[in-house]
VEXMARLO-144666 format. One line per field, with one value per atom (N, C-alpha, C): residue number from 1; atom name; x, y, z. Coordinates in pm, whole numbers, plus 50000, padded with zeros to 5 digits. Layout:
BEGIN
i: c(NUM_...);
at: c(CA_...);
x: c(X_...);
y: c(Y_...);
z: c(Z_...);
END
This chain:
BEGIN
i: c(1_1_1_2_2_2_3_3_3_4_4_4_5_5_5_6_6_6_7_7_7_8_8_8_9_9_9_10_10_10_11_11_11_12_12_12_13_13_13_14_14_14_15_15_15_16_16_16_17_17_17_18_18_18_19_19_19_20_20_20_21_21_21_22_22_22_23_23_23_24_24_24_25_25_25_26_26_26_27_27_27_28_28_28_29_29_29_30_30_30_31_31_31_32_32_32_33_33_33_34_34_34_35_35_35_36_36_36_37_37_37_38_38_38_39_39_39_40_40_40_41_41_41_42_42_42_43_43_43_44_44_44_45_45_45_46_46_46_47_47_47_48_48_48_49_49_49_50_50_50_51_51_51_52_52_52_53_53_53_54_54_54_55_55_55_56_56_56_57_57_57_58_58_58_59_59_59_60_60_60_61_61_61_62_62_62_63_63_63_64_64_64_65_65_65_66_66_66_67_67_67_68_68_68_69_69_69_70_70_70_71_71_71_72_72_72_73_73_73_74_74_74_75_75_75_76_76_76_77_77_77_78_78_78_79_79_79_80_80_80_81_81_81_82_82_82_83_83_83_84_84_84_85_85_85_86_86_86_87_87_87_88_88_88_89_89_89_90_90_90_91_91_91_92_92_92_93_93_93_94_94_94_95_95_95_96_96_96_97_97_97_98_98_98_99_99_99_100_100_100_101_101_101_102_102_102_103_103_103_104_104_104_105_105_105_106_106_106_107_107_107_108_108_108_109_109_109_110_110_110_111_111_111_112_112_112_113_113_113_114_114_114_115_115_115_116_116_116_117_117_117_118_118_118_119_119_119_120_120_120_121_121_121_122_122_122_123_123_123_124_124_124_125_125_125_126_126_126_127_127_127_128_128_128_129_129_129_130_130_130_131_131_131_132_132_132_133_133_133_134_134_134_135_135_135_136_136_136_137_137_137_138_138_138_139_139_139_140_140_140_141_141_141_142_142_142_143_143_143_144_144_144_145_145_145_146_146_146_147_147_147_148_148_148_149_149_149_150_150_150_151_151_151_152_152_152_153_153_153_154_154_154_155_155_155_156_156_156_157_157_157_158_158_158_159_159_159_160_160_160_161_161_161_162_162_162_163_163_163_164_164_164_165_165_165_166_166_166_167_167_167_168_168_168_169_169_169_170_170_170_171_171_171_172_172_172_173_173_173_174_174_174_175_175_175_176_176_176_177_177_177_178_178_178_179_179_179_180_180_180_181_181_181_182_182_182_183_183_183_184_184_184_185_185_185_186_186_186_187_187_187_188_188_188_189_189_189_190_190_190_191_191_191_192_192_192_193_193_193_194_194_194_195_195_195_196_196_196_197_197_197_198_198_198_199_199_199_200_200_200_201_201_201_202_202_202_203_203_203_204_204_204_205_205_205_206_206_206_207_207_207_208_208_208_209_209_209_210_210_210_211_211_211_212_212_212_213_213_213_214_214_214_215_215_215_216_216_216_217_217_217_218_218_218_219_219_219_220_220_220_221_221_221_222_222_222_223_223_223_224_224_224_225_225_225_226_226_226_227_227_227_228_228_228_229_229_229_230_230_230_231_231_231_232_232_232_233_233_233_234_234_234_235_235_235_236_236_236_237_237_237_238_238_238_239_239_239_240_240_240_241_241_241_242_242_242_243_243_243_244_244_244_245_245_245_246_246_246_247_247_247_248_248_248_249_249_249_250_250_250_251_251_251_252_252_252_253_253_253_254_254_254_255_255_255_256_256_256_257_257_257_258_258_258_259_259_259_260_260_260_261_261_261_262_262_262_263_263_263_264_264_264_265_265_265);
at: c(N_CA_C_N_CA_C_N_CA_C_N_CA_C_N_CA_C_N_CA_C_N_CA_C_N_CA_C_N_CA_C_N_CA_C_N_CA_C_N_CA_C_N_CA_C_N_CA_C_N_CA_C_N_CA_C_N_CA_C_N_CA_C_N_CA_C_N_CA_C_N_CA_C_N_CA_C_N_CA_C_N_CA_C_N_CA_C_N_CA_C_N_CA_C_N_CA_C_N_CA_C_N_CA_C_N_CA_C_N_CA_C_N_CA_C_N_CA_C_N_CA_C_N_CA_C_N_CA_C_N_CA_C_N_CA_C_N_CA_C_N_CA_C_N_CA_C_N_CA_C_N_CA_C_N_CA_C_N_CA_C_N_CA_C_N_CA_C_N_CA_C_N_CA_C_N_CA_C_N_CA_C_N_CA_C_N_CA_C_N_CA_C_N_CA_C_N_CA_C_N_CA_C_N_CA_C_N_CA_C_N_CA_C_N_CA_C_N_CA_C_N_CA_C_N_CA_C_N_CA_C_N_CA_C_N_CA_C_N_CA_C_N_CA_C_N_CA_C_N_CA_C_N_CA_C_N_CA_C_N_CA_C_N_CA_C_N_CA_C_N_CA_C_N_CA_C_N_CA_C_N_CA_C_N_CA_C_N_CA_C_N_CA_C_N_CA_C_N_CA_C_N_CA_C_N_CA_C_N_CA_C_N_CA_C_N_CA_C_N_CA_C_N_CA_C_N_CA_C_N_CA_C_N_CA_C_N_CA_C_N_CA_C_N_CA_C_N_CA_C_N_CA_C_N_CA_C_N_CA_C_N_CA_C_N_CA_C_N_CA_C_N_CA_C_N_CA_C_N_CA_C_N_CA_C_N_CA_C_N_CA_C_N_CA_C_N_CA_C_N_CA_C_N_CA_C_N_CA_C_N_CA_C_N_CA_C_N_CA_C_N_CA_C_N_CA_C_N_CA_C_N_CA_C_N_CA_C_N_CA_C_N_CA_C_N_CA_C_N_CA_C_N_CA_C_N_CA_C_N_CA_C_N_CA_C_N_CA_C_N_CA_C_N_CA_C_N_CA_C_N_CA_C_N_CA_C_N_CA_C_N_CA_C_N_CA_C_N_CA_C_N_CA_C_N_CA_C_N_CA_C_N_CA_C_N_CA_C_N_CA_C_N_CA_C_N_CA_C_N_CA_C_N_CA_C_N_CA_C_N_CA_C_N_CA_C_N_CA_C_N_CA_C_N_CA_C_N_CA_C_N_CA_C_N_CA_C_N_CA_C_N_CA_C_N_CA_C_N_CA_C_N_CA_C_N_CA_C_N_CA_C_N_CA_C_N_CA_C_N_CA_C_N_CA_C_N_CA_C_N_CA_C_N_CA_C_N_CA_C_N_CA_C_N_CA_C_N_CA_C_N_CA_C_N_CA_C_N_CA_C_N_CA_C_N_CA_C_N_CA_C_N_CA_C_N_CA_C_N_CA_C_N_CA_C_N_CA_C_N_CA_C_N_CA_C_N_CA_C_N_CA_C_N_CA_C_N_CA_C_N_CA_C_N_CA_C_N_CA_C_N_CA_C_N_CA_C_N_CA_C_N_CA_C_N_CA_C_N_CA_C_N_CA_C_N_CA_C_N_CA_C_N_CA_C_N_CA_C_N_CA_C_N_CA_C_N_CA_C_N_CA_C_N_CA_C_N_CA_C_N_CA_C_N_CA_C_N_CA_C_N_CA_C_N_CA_C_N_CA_C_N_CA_C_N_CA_C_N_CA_C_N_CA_C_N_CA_C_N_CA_C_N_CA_C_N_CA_C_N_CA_C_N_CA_C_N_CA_C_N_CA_C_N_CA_C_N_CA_C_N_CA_C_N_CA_C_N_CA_C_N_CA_C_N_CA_C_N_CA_C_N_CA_C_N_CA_C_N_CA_C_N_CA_C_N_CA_C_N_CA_C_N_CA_C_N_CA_C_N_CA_C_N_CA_C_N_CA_C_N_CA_C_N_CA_C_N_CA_C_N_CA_C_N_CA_C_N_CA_C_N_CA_C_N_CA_C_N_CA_C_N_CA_C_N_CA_C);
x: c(50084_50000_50088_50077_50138_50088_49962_49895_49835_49889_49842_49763_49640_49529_49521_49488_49452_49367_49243_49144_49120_49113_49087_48901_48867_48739_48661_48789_48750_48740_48830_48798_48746_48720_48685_48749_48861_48983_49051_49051_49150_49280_49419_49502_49542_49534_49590_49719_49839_49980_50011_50054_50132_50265_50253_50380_50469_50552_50610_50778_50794_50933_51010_51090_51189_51216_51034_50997_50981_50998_50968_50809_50727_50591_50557_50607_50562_50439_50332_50223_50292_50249_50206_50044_50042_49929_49817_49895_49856_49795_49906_49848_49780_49745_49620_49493_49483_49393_49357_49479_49427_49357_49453_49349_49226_49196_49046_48949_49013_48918_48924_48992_48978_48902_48901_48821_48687_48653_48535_48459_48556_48483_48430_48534_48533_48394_48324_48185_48108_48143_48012_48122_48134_48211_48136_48069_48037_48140_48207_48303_48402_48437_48498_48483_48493_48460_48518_48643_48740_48861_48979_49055_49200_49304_49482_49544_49592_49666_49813_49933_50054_50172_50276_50385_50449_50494_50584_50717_50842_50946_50978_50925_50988_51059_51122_51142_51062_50933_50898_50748_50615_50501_50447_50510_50434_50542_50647_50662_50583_50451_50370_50372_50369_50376_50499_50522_50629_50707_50829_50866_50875_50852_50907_50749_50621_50498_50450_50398_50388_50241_50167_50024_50001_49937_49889_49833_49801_49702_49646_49515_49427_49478_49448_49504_49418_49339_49282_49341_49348_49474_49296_49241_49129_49107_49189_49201_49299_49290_49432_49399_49474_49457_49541_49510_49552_49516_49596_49557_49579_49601_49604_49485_49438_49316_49206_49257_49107_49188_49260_49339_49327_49181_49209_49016_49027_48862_48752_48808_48647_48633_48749_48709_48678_48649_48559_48491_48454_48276_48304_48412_48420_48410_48338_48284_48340_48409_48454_48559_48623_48766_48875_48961_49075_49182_49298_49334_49550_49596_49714_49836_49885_50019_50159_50191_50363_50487_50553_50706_50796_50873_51026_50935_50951_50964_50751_50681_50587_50585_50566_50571_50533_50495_50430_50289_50282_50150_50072_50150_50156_50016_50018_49928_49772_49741_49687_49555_49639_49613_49633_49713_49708_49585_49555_49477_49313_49284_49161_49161_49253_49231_49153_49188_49077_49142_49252_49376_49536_49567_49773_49848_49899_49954_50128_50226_50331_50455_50548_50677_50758_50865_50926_51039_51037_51163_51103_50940_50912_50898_50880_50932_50824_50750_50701_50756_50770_50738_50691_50726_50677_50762_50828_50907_50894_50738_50684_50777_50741_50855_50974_51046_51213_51215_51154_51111_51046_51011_50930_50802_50703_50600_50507_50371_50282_50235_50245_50196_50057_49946_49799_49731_49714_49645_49699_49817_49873_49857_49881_49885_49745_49640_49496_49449_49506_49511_49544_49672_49742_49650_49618_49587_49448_49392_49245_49306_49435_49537_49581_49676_49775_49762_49797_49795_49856_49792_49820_50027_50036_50202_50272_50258_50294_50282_50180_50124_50225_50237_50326_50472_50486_50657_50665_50622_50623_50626_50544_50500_50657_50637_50778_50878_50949_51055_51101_51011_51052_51170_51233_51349_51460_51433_51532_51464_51381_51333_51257_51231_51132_51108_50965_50880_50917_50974_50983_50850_50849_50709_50676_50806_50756_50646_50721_50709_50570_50513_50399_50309_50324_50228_50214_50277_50292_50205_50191_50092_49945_49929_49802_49763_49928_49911_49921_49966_49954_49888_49830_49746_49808_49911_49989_50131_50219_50387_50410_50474_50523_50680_50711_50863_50890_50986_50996_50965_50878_50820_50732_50648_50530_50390_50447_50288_50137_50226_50092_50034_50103_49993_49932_50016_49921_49787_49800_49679_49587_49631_49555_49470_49549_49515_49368_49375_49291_49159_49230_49119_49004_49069_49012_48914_48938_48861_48717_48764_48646_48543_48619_48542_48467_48485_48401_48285_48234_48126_48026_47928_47782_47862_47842_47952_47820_47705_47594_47647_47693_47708_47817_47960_48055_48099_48025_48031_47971_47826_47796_47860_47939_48016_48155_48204_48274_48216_48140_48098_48042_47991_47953_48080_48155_48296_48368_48371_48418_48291_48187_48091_48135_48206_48231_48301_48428_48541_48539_48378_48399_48380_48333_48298_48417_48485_48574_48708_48747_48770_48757_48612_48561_48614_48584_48609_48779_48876_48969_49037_49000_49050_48969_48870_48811_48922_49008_49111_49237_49275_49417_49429_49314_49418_49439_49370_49461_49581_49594_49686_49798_49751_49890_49976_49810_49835_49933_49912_49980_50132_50185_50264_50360_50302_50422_50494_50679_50703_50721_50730_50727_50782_50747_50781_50951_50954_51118_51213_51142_51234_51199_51090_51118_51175_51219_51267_51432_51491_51577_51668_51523_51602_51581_51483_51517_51625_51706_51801_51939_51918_51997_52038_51955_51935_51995_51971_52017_52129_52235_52365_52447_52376_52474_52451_52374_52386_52383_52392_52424_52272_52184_52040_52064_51950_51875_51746_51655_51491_51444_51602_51546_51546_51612_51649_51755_51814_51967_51936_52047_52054_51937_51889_51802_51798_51709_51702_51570_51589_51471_51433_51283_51282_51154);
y: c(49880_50000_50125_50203_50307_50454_50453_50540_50530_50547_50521_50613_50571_50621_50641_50726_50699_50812_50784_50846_50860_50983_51033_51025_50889_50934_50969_51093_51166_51303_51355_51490_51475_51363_51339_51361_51394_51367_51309_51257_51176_51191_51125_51170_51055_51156_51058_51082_50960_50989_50959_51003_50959_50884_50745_50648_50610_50734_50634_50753_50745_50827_50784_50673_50643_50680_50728_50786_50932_51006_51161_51134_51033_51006_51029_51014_51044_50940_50963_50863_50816_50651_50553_50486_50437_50370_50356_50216_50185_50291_50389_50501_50591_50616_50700_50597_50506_50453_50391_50398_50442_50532_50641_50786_50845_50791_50783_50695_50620_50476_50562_50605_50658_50784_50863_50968_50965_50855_50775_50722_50635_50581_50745_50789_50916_50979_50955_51021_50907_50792_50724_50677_50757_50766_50891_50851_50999_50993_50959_50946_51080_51118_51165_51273_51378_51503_51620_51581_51662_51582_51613_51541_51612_51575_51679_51561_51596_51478_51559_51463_51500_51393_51438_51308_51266_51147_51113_51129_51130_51100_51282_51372_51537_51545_51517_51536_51630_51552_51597_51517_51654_51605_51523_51568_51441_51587_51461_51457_51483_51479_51433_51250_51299_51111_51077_50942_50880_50846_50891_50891_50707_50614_50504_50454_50485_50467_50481_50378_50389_50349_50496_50525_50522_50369_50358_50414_50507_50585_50539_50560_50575_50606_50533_50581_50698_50747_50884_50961_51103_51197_51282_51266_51357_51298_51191_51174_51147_51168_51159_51110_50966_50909_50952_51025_51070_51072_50949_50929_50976_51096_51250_51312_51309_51366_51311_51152_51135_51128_51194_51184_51259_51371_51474_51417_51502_51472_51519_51621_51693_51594_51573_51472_51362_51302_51225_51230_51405_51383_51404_51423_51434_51609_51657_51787_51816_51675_51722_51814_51879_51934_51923_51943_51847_52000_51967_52067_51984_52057_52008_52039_51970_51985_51944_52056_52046_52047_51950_51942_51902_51969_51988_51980_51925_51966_51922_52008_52003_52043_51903_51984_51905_52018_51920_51897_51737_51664_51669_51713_51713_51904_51943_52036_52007_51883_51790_51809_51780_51769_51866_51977_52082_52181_52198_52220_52177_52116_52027_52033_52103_52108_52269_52251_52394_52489_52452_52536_52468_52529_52476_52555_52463_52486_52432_52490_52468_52477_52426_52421_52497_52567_52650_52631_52525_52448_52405_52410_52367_52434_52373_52470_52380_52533_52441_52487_52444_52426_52339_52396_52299_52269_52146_52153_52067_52091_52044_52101_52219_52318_52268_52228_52150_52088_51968_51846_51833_51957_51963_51927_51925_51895_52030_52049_52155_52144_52225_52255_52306_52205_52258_52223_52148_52093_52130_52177_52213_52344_52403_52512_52622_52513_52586_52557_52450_52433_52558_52581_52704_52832_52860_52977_53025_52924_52925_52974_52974_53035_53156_53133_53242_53372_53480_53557_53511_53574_53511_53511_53629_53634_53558_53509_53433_53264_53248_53100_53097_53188_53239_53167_53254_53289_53124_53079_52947_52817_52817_52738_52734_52882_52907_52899_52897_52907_52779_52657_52495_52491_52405_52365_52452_52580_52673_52745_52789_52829_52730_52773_52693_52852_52842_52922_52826_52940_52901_52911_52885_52903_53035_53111_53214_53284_53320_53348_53317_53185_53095_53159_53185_53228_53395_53456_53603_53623_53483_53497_53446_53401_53308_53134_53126_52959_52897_52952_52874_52955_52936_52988_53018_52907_52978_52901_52944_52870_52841_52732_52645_52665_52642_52575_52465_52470_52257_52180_52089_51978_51985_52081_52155_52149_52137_52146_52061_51942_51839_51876_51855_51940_52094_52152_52313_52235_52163_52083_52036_51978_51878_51938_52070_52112_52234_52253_52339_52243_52153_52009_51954_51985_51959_52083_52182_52274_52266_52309_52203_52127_52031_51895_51904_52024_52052_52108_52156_52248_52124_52205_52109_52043_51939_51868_51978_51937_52002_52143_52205_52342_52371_52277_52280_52245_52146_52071_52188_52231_52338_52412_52513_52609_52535_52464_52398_52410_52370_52389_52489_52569_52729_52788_52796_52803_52800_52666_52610_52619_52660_52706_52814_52930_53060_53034_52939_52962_52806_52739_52631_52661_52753_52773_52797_52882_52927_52822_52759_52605_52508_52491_52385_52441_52540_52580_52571_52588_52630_52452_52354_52226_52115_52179_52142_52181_52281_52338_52218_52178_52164_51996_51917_51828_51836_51939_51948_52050_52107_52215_52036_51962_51882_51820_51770_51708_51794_51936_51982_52014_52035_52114_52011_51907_51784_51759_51705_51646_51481_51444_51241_51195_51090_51044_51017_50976_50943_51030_51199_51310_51365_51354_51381_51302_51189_51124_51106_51201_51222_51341_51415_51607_51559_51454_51475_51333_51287_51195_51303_51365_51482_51572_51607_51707_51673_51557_51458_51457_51405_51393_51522_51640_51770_51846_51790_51881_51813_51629_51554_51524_51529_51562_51458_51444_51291_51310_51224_51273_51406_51488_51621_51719_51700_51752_51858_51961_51959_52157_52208_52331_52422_52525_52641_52742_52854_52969_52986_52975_52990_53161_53215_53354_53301);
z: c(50000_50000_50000_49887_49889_50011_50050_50114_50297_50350_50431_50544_50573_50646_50809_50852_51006_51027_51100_51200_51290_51364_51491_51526_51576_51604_51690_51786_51886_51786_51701_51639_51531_51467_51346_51210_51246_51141_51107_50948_50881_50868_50818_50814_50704_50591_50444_50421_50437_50378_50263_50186_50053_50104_50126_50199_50069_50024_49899_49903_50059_50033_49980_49937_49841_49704_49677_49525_49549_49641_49701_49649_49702_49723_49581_49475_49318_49322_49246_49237_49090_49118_49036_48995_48932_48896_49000_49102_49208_49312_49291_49402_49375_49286_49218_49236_49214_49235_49384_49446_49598_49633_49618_49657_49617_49470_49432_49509_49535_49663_49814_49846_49951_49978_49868_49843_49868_49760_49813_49880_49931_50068_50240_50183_50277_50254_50150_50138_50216_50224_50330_50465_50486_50644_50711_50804_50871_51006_51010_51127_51103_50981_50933_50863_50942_50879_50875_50872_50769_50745_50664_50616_50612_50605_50625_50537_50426_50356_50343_50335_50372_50259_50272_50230_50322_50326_50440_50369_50478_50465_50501_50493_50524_50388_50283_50159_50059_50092_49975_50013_49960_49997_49890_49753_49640_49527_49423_49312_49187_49198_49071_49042_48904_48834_48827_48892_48873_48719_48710_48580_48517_48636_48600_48561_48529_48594_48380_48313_48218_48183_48103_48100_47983_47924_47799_47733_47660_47580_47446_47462_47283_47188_47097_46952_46878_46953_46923_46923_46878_46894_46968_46992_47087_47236_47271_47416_47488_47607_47685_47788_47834_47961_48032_48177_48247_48450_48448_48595_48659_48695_48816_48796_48701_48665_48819_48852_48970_49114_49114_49260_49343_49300_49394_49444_49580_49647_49544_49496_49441_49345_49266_49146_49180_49315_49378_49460_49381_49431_49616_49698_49808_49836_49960_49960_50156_50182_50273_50304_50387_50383_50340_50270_50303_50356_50417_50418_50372_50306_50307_50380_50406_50527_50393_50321_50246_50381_50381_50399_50282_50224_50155_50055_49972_49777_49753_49679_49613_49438_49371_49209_49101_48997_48910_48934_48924_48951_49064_49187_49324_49332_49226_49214_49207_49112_49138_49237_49366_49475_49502_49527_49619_49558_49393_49440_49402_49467_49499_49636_49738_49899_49922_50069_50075_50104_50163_50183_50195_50221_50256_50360_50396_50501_50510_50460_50453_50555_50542_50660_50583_50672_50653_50506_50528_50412_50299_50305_50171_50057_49910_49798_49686_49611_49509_49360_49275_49141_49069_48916_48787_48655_48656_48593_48406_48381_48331_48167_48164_48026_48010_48124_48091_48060_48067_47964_47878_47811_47700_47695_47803_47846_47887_47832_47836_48017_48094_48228_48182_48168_48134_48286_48299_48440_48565_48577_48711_48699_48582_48587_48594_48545_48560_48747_48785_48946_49035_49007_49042_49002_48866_48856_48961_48998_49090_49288_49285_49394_49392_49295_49280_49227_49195_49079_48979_48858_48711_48662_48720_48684_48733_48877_48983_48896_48874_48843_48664_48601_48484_48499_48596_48623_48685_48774_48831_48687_48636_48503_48354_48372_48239_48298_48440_48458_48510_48508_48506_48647_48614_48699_48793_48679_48725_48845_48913_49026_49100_49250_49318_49419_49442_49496_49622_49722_49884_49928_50050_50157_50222_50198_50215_50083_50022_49866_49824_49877_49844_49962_50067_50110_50081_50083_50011_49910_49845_49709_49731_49831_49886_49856_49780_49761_49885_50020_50120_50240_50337_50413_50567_50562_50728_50679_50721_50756_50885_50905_51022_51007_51166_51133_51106_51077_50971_51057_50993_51061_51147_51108_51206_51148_50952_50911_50912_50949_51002_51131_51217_51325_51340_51252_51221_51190_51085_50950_51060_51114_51196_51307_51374_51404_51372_51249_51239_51129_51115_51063_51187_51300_51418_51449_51417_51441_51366_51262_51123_51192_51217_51216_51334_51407_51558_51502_51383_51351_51246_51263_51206_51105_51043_50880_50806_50825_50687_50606_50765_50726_50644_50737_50711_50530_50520_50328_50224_50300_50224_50195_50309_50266_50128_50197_50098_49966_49939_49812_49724_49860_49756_49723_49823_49820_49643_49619_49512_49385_49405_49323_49240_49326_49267_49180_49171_49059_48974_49006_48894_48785_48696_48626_48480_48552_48471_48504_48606_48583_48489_48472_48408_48299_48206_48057_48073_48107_48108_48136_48196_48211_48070_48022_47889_47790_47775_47656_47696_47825_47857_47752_47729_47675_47547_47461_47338_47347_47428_47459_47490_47571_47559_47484_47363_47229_47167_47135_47054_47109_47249_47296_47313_47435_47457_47321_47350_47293_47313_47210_47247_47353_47388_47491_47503_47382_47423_47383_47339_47370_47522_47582_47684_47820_47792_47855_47849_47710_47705_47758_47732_47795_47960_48018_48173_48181_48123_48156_48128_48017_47993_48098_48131_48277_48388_48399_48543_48521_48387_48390_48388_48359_48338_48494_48535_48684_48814_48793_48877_48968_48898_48990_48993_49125_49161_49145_49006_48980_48961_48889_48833_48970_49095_49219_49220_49121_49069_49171_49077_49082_49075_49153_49103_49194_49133_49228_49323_49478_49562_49546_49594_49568_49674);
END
């Protein structure tokens, strides 16, 4: 099991880990289709009424997709299988809380999820980007995630400038991608803490708001995640050029999984 679960059913809070530190918690197959099952089931749990999902290991809260993780696609050039697409709550239909707890590296796919939460809550050391452009890969889906956060230049500058920067926690909350900073190794119990608070108030009220909440900016969401997969069709390059510029990458700057040189701000 890549994910692992635990409930408080004195405060009524969950606590979902991404258990895959050896991979800086990158989802695979398997684990996407965890977290869609769990999503799930969380709608017929009334035990459970709010949620703090995290990575283990303090590294890194989630990579995105695992580069080793291979996603068959249609011979349609009008569809794209894409298993991040159901990893986040809303896209299963879940209206409970979630709130996220980042320690060390968030990027990429790992947007995903951040944003499909209700807020973030980061440690002092953590850092996000997207390094989707360095590998010759279109940032459509993370980047329409982000833009529902950030300001537009911010979510810009993050997206085009790939590998070479990472947005600190300060920086990230300055912009409203994160909602409070911890000192390292603090952001799960901030999370948890204020998941607990949550989960002390009516759920009816509590889901509702959630959802009018996310009412206001589905709209222009929805149209804007309807454009991203031909924006990928056309933009990505093949698979086995981009598997070359990030093997490329790795050997000229000694990275480990694209981990190398950049500028924090």
């Amino acid at each position: 099991m890549a994910l692992r679960t635990e409930t408080d059913k004195a405060t009524g809070v969950a606590l979902v880990t991404l258990d895959r530190p050896e991979r800086l918690n990158a989802i695979d197959l398997a684990t996407a289709g965890e977290l869609a099952a769990t999503w799930r089931a969380f709608r017929h749990d009334d035990t459970v009424r709010a949620v703090v999902l995290t990575g283990a290991g303090g590294r890194a809260f989630c990579t995105g997709i695992d580069r080793d993780t291979e996603v068959p696609q249609p011979s349609s050039p009008y569809t794209i299988d894409d298993p991040l697409l159901t990893v986040g709550p809303k896209a299963n239909d879940l209206w409970k809380p979630v709130v996220a707890a980042v320690e060390g590296m968030a990027c990429g796919g790992a947007f995903y999820l951040l944003g499909e939460a209700e807020f973030v809550i980061a440690s002092q050391d953590a850092t996000f980007f997207d390094p989707h452009t360095a590998y010759g890969m279109v940032s459509a889906y993370e980047s329409i995630a982000m833009a529902q956060r950030m300001p537009f230049g911010e979510v810009a500058r993050m997206a085009l400038m790939g590998t070479a920067e990472r947005v600190s926690a300060r920086r990230a909350y300055e912009t409203g991608l994160v909602s409070e900073v911890t000192e390292p190794g603090g952001a799960v119990e901030a999370a948890l803490r204020a998941a607990g608070v949550i989960a002390g108030y009516p759920t009816e009220a509590v889901q509702g708001t959630v959802r009018a909440v996310w009412s206001a900016r589905e709209a222009a969401r929805t149209q804007a995640m309807a454009h991203a997969p031909h924006l990928i069709a056309l933009g990505n390059l093949p698979p086995d050029r981009q598997a070359e510029l990030f093997r490329g990458r790795g050997r000229e700057r000694g990275e480990g999984r694209g981990t190398g040189p950049f500028r924090i701000r």
